[in-house]
N, C-alpha and C positions, 0 to 999 in steps of 0.2 A: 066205260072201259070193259073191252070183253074178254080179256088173255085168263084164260080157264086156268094159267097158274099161279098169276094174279089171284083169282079170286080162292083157288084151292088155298092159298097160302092166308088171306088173311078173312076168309068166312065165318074163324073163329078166334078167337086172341091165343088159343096156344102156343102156336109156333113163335109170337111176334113175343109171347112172355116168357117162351126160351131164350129167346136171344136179348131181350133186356134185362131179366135173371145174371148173366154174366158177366155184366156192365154194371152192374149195382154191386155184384160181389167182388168183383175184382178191380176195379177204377182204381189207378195211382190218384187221379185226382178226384176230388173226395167230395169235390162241389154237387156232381153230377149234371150229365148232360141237359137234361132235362131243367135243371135249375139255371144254367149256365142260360137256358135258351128264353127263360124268361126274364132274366135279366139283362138282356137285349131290348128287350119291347117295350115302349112309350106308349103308353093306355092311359089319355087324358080321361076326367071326368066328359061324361055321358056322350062315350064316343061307340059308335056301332064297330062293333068285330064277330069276320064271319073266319070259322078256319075250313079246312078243306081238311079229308084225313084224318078227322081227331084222334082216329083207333080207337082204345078202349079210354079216353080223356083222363089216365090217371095223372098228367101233369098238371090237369087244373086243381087235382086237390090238395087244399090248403091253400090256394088262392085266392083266398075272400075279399081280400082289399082290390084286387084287381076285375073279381069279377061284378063285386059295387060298384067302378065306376061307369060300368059299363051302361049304356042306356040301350043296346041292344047284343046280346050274346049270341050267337047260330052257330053249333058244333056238327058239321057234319060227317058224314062217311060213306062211302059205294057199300060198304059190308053191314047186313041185317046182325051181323053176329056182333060186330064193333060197336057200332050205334048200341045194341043190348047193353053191353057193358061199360059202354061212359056214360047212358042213363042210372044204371045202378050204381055206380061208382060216384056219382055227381047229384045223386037222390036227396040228399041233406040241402042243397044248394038251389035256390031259387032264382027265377027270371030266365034258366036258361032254356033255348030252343035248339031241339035235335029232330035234324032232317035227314035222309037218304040224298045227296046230291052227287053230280057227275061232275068236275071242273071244267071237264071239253060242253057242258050244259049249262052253268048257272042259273037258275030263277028265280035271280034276283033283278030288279032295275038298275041302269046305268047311273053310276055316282052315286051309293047309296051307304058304301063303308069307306069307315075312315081309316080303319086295316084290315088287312087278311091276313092268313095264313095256313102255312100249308107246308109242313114240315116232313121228311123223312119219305116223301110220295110223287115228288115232280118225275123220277125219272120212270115211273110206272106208267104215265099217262102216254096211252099212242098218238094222239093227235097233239103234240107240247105243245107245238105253236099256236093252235086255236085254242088250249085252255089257257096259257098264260094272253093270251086276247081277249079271256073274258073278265081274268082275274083284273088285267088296267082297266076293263068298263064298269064292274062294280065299285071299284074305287074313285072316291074324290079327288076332285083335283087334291095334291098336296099331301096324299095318303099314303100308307106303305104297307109292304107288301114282304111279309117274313118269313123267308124259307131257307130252312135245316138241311140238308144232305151230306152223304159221304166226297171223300176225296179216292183218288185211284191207287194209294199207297194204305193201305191199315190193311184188317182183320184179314180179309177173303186174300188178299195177294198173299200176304205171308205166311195163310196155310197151304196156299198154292206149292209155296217156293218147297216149303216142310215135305213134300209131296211130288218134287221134282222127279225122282227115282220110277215112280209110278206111271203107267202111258194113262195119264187124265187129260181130258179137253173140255176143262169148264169154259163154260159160257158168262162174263158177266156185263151186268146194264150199266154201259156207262154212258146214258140218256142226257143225265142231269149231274154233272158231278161240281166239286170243288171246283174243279181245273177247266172249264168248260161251259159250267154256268153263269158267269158276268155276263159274257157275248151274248148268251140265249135270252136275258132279261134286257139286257141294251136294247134291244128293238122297240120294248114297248114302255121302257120304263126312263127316265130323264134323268137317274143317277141311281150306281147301283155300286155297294160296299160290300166285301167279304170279309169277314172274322173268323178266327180261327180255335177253335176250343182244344188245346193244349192238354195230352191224355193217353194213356198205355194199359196195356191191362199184366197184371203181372198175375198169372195162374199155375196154380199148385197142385190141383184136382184137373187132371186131362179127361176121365169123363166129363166133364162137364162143356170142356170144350168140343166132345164129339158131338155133345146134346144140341150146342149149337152149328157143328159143321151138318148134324140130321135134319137142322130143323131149317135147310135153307137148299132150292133146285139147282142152285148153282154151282154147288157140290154134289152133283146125284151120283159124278163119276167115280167119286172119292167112298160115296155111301155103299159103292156094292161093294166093299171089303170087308171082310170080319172085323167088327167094334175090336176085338185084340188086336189087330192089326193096327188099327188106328190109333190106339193105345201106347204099343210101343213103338212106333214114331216120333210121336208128342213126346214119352219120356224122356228118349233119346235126346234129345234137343232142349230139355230141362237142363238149368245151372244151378246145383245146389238145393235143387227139388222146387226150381219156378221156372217157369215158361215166359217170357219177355216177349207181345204180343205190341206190333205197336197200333195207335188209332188214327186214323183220318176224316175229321169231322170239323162239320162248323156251319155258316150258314152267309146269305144275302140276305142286304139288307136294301131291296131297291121302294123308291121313293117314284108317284106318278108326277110327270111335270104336270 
């Protein structure tokens, strides 16, 4: 993957630890995403699982039972900066293997895992149809295939709307969404399920929400404003001194015939 703001954006975990800083602190639901998404996944004893995208792997920590049954682990990532930090992050933890890989590349052999995954990253990939082509050839017959993404309705729409007044013309990817990814896994995959992770953010501190309207290109139009600007917007639109932000998240669950 070459999109230069692609890689500006995740070359190092800051940005991507902005925007999950907000999510942790403010989540109505108190499971967390992250938790939510492992308890999705069927990890039998000594099954190979490769992910795609691991970022900085802070959701496999405290995963020990899950990462024992594994008879083979592969955490990968496009970003030298990502890979850094879910080795250090995951340095306590043995048998796991971290690689640099491409998903439009795999090098891996055909039928070799019994899941993958690859969460929060399908709609970044330019060429989708030839990496979800390779994601069904490393997989077993009967294996699956677990991927995370947003819907078209949460976070970035409804600072959009906050923002209506303003002449902005963000741009956002809607490559791989909720609403749009069944059909894109139906081609390769012989059955494919969506769940839905049920979830709001309710925020009190409006910097903190600029921290993440800064720390995303999709907002650039929105960034050339003075931070007080953006400031009193957010309050404006506070009931009672909270901001009622809603989420749109979840994930597919598709299965190779």
């Amino acid at each position: 993957m070459n999109d230069p703001t692609v890689k500006s954006q995740y070359s190092t975990p800051d940005k991507l630890n902005t925007r999950i800083s907000i999510h942790k602190k403010y989540s109505v639901n108190k499971q967390g995403f992250g938790s939510w998404i492992f308890s999705n996944y069927r990890i039998e004893e000594d099954m190979k699982v490769l992910e795609l995208g691991c970022g900085t792997g802070e959701m496999w920590m405290g995963q020990d039972a899950l990462i024992g049954r594994c008879s083979k682990l592969v955490l990968t990532d496009l970003s030298e900066g990502m890979l850094a930090a879910a080795k250090e992050n995951l340095k306590p933890y043995g048998g796991i293997e971290f690689r640099k890989v491409d998903i439009q590349d795999i090098p891996f052999a055909d039928n070799e895992f019994d899941v993958v995954i690859a969460n929060m990253m399908l709609y970044h990939v330019p060429d989708l149809e030839r990496g979800l082509k390779e994601v069904a050839r490393v997989l077993k017959s009967g294996g699956t295939f677990y991927c995370a993404t947003y819907g078209e309705n949460g976070i970035r729409e409804y600072v959009e709307l906050l923002f209506d007044d303003f002449p902005i013309s963000s741009v956002y990817n809607y490559n791989f969404t909720l609403q749009n990814g069944k059909g894109k896994l139906e081609k390769y995959f012989g059955s494919v399920e969506k769940r839905l992770y049920e979830d709001s953010l309710e925020v009190t501190d409006a910097d903190d929400l600029i921290d993440y309207i800064y720390s995303l290109p999709s907002f650039s139009d929105i960034q050339d404003y003075p931070r007080d600007t953006l400031r009193e917007v957010l309050k404006k639109n506070m009931r009672d001194g909270v901001l009622h932000v809603p989420k749109d998240y979840g994930m597919f669950i598709a299965r190779k015939k």
